[in-house]
matplotlib code that plots the C-alpha trace (Angstrom):
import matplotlib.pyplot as plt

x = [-107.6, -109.1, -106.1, -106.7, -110.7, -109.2, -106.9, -109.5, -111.8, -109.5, -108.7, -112.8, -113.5, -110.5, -112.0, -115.4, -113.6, -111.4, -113.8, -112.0, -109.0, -109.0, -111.0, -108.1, -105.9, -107.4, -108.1, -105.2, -106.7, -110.6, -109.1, -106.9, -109.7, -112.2, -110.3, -109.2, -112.5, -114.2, -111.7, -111.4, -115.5, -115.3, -112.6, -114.0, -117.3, -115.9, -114.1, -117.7, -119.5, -116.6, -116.4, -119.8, -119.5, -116.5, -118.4, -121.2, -118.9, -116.5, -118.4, -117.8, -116.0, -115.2, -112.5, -112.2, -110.1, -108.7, -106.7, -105.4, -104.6, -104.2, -102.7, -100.5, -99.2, -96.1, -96.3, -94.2, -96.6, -99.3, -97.7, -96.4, -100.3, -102.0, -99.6, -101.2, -103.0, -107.1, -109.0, -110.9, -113.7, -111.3, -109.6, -112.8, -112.8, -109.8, -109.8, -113.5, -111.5, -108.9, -109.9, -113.2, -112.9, -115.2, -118.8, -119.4, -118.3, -119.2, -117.9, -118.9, -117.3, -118.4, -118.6, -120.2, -122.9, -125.9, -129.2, -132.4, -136.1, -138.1, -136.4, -134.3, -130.9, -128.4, -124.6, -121.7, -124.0, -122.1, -123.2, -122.1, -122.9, -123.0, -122.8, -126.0, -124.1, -124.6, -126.7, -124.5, -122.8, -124.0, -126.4, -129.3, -132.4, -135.3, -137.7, -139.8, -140.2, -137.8, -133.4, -132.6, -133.2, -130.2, -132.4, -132.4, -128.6, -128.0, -129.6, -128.7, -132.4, -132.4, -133.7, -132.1, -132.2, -131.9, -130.1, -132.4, -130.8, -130.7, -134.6, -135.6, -133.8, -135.1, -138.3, -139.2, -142.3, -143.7, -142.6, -139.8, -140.9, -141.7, -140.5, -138.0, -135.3, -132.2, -128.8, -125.3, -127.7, -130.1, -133.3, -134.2, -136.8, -136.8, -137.5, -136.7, -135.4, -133.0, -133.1, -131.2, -127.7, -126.4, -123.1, -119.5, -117.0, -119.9, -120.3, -123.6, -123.8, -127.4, -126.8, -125.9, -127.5, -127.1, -127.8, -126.9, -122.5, -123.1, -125.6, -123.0, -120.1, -121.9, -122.7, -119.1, -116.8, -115.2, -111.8, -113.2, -110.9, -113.4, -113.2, -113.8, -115.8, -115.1, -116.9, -115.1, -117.4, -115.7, -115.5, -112.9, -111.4, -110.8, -107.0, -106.3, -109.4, -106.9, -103.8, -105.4, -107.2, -103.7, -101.8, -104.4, -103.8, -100.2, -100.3, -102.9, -100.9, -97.3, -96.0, -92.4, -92.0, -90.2, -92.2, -94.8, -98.7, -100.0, -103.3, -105.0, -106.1, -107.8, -110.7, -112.9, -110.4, -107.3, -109.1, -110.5, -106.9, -105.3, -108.3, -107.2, -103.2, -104.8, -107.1, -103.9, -101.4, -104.6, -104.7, -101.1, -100.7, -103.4, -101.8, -98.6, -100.8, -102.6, -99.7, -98.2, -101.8, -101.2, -97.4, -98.7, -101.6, -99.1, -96.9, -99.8, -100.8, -97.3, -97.0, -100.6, -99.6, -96.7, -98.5, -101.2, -98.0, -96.9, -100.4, -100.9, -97.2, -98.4, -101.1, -97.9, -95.7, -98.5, -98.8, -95.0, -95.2, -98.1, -96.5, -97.1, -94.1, -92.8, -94.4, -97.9, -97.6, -96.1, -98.7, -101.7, -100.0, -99.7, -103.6, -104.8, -102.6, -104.3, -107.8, -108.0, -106.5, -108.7, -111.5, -110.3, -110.2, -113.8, -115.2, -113.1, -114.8, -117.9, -117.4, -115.6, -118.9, -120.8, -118.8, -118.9, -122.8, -123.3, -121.1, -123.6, -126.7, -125.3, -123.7, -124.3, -121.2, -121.9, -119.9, -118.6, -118.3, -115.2, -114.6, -111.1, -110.7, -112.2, -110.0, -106.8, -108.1, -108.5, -105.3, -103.4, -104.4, -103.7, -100.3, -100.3, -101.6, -99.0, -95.8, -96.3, -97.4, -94.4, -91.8, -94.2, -95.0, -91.3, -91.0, -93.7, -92.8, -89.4, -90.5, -89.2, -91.9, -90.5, -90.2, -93.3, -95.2, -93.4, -95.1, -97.9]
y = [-59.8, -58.9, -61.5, -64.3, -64.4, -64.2, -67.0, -69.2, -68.6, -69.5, -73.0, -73.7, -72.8, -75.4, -78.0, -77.1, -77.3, -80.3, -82.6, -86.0, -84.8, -82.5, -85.7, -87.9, -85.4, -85.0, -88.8, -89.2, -86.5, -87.4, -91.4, -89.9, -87.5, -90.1, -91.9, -89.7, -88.8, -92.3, -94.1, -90.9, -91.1, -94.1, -94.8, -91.5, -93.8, -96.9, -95.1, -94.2, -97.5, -99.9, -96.8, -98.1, -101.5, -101.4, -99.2, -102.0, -104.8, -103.4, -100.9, -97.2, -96.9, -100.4, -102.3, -106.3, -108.9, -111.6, -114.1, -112.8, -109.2, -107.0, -109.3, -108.0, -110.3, -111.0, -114.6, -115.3, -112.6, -114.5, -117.9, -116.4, -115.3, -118.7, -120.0, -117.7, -119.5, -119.2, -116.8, -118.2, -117.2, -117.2, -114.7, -112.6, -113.0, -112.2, -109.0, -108.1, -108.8, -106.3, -102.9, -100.6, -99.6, -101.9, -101.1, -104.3, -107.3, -110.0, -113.1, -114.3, -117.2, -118.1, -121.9, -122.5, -125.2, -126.4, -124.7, -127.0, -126.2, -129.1, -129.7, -126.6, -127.3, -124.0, -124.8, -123.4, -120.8, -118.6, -119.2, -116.7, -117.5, -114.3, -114.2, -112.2, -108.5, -108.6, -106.1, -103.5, -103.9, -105.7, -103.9, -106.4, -105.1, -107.8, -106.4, -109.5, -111.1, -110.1, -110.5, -112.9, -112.6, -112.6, -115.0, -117.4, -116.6, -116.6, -120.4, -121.9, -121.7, -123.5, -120.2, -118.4, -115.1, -115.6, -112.8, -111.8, -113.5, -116.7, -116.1, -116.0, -118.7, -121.3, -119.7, -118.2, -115.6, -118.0, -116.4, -117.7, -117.1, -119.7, -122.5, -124.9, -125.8, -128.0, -126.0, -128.4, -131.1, -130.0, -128.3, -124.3, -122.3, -119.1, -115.7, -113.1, -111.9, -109.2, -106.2, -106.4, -105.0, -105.3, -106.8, -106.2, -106.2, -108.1, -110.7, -110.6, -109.2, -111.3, -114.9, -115.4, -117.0, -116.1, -118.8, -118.4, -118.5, -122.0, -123.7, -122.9, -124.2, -127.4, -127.9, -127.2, -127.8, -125.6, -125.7, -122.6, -119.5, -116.3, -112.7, -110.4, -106.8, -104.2, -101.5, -98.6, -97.1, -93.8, -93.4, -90.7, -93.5, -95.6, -95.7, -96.3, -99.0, -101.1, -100.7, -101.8, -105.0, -105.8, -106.1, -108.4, -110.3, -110.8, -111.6, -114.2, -115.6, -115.3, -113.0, -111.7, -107.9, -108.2, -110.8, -109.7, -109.9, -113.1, -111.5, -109.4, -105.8, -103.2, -100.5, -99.7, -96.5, -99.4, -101.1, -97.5, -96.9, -100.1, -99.7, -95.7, -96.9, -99.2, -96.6, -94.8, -97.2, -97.9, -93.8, -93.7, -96.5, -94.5, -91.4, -92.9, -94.8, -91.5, -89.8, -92.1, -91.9, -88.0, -88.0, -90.3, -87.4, -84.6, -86.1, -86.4, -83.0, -81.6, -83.4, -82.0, -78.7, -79.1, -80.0, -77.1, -74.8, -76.1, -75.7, -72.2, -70.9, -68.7, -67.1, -67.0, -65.0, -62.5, -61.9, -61.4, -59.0, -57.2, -56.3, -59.4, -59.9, -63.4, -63.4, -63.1, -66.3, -67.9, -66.8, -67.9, -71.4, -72.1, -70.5, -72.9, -76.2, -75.3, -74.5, -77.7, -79.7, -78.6, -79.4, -83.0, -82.5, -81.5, -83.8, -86.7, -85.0, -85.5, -89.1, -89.4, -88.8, -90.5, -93.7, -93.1, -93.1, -96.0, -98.0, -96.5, -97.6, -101.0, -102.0, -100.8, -98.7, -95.0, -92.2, -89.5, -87.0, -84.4, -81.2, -81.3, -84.3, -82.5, -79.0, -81.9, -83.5, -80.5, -78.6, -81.5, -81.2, -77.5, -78.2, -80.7, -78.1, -76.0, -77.5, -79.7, -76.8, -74.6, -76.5, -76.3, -72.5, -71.4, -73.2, -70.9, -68.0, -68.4, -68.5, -66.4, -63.8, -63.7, -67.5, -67.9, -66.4, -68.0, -71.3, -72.4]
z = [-44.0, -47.6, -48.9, -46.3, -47.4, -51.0, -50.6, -49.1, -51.7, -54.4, -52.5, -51.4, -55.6, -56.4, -54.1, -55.7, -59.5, -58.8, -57.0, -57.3, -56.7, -53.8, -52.2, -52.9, -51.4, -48.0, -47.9, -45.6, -43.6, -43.4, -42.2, -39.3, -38.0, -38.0, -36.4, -33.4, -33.0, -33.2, -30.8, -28.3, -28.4, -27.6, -25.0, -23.4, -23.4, -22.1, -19.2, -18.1, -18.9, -17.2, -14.2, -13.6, -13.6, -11.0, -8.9, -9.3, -8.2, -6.0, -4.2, -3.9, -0.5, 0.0, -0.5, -1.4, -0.5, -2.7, -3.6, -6.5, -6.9, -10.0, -12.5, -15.2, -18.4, -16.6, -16.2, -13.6, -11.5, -12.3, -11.4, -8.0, -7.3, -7.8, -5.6, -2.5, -0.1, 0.0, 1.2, 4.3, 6.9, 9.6, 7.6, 7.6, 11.3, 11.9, 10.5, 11.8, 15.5, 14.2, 14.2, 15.5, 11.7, 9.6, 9.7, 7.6, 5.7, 3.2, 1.8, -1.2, -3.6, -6.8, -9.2, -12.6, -12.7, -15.1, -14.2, -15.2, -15.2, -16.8, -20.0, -20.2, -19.2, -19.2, -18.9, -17.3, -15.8, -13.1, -9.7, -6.9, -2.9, -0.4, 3.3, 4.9, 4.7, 0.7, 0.3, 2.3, -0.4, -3.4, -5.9, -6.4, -7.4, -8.6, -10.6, -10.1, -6.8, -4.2, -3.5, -0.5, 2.7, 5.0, 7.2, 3.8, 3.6, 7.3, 7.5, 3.7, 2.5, -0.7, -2.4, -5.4, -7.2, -10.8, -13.4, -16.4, -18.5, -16.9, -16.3, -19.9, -21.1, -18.2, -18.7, -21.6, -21.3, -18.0, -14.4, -12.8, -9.2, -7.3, -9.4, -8.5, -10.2, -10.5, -9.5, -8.9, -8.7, -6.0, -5.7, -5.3, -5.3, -7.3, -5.2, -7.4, -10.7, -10.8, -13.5, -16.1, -16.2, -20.1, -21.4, -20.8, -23.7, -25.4, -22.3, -20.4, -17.2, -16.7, -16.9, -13.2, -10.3, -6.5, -3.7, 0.3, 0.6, 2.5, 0.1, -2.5, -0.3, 0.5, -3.3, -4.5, -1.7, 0.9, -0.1, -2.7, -1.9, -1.1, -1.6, 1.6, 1.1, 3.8, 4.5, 6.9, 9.1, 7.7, 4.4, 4.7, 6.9, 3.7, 4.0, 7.4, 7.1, 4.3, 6.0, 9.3, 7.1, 5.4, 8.9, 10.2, 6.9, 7.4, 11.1, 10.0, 7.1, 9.7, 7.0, 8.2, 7.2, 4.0, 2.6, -0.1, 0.9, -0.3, -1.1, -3.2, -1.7, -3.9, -4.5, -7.2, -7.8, -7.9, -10.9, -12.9, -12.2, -14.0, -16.6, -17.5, -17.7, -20.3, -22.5, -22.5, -24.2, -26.7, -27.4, -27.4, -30.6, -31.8, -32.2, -33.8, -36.3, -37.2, -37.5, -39.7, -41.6, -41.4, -42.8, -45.9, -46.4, -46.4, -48.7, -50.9, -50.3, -50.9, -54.4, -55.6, -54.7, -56.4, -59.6, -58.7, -58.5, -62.2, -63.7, -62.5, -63.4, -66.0, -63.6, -61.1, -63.4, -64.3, -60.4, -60.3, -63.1, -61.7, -58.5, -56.2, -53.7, -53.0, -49.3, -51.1, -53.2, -50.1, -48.5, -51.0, -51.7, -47.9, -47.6, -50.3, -48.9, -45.0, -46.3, -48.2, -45.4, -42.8, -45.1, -44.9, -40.8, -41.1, -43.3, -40.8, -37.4, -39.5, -40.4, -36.7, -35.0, -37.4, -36.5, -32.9, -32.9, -35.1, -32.8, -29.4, -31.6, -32.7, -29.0, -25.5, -25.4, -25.0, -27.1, -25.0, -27.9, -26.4, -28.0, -26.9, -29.4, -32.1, -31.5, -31.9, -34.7, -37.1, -35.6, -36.7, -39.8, -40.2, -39.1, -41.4, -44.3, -43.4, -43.0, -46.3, -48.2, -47.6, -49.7, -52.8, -52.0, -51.7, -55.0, -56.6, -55.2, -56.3, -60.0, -62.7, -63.6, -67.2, -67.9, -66.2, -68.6, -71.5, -70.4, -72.5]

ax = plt.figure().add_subplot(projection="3d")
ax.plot(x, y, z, "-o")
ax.set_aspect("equal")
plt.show()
């Protein structure tokens, strides 16, 4: 034990003694660390903040309709789904006719238009149309004025509930509510404002508008493909709910029974699912690059050991000659070559969380700091310590004792 503390206060008084160059030697280290840390931080981060906003969309216990599914890069796949034919209300009410199993559904469809107020003009603003049941499902919340009614919806009131963002631009620091404005080219009135929601991979979630489903059809056509949202009247039902909504589906689209649905069908969990697959490929090239990034390091390590090794030869040989064994010098190079790489690990977990919460405070993306990720980062680094220590430690230990001490 006595030896262990020795050796690593003979590398931490090397480190301390050779500044620049025991920094130049865990370089490799302190990049790879910060690295696992600052990307885990943040994927672990992003898996709660995009979690959220599928929950948000989708629904927790619901499932959606559409006519797209999941699409991959495969372009033939994505060819093969904008050929599917467009979702429709008789759709909808053909599956509500179905099955006892669905407590509720909504349609909604969605356009882009200019929004005008006076002189303000905002383009390409996203416009989304609900049926009455949106707010079994939908979470709207104004924080000035109120959502719509599903009377307004229910009867295609000219009314409109604007997103923050979209507010403040038509509106500046005046109140929205109760002012009419320009939307496709007709007239609503303003009823509410919702709360703001933030951004998504640096798009904002606030620059929307929502108007009744047949206001929206009437401005833009009804030839508009919808999406369905189901709610089971079970949520422990969830299953049997989809599988009953798909076979009403393909009886309604005369699907024969080895002919792929020509719909999308998914949850929330469907889309966190297709979102983790991708964090993982991203942690996966992460972990060759810092690899790579660690194999560079321990090369360097392993050739300034080796030129620590021929610097001390002298102090080596008078080891030898006083009785050390060939174990101990193995064992005080490969101390020295760990301690000064699990410096580097510590100084990149430093930098690593540094990162991480620079990147929270400068975008809304949360760091979810894991200690797991930390525990990797700095036993990788050992390992590293080790393994490209050994070679120059077996060198030292195999040393002469007498022509160690004839070097000057």
């Amino acid at each position: 034990m006595y030896a262990l503390l020795d050796a690593v206060t003979l590398a931490l008084d090397s480190v301390w003694a050779h500044k620049l160059r025991s920094f130049m030697m865990v370089l490799g280290n302190i990049v790879a660390v910060m690295s696992i840390i600052a990307v885990v931080s943040l994927i672990q981060g992003m898996n709660f903040y995009v979690g959220e906003a599928i929950e948000r969309e989708v629904g927790v216990g619901t499932f959606r309709i559409d006519k797209v599914g999941i699409v991959s890069d495969n372009e033939k796949e994505r060819e093969a789904w904008r050929r599917n034919p467009n979702i429709t209300l008789n759709d909808m009410k053909a599956i509500r006719r179905w099955s006892p199993l669905f407590r509720a559904m909504m349609t909604e469809s969605g356009a882009r238009s200019n929004v005008s107020w006076h002189e303000v003009t905002l383009e390409d603003v996203r416009i989304r149309g609900v049926s009455p049941e949106y707010q079994e499902f939908v979470g709207y919340s104004a924080v000035e004025g109120r959502v719509l009614s599903p009377m307004e919806v229910q009867r295609n009131r000219p009314v409109v509930l604007l997103g923050a963002e979209t507010a403040k631009k038509l509106f500046g620091t005046v109140s929205a509510l109760d002012h009419v404005i320009r939307l496709g080219g007709t007239h609503f009135r303003v009823v509410g404002v919702n709360e703001r929601k933030g951004s998504m991979f640096g798009e904002s979630q606030d620059d929307f508008a929502v108007i009744p489903l047949g206001k929206l059809r009437q401005l833009f056509g009804t030839r508009r493909s919808l999406s369905i949202n189901v709610k089971p009247t079970d949520p422990s039902r969830l299953a049997e709910a989809m599988d009953d909504a798909r076979l009403a589906m393909r009886i309604r689209h005369k699907l024969r029974p080895r002919d792929k649905d020509d719909f999308g069908l998914f949850t929330a969990d469907t889309m966190m699912e297709v979102w983790r697959k991708f964090s993982q490929g991203a942690f996966a090239i992460l972990i060759g690059i810092v690899s790579l990034s660690l194999v560079v390091g321990g090369i360097v390590i392993m050739n300034i050991m080796l030129m620590v090794v021929s610097e001390r030869t002298r102090e080596i040989g008078l080891r030898r000659a006083l009785g050390a064994r060939r174990r101990d010098i193995v064992w005080q190079i490969l101390t020295e070559s760990t301690t000064l790489s699990i410096v580097g690990g510590l100084l990149g977990t430093i930098a690593g969380f540094a990162v991480a919460l620079i990147v929270e405070w400068l975008s809304p993306l949360p760091a979810a700091i894991k200690p797991w990720s930390v525990v990797l980062g700095i036993g990788m680094t050992a390992f590293v310590g080790l393994f490209f220590g050994l070679y120059p430690a077996l060198r030292a230990a195999k040393l002469d004792p007498i022509e160690a001490l004839r070097r000057e």
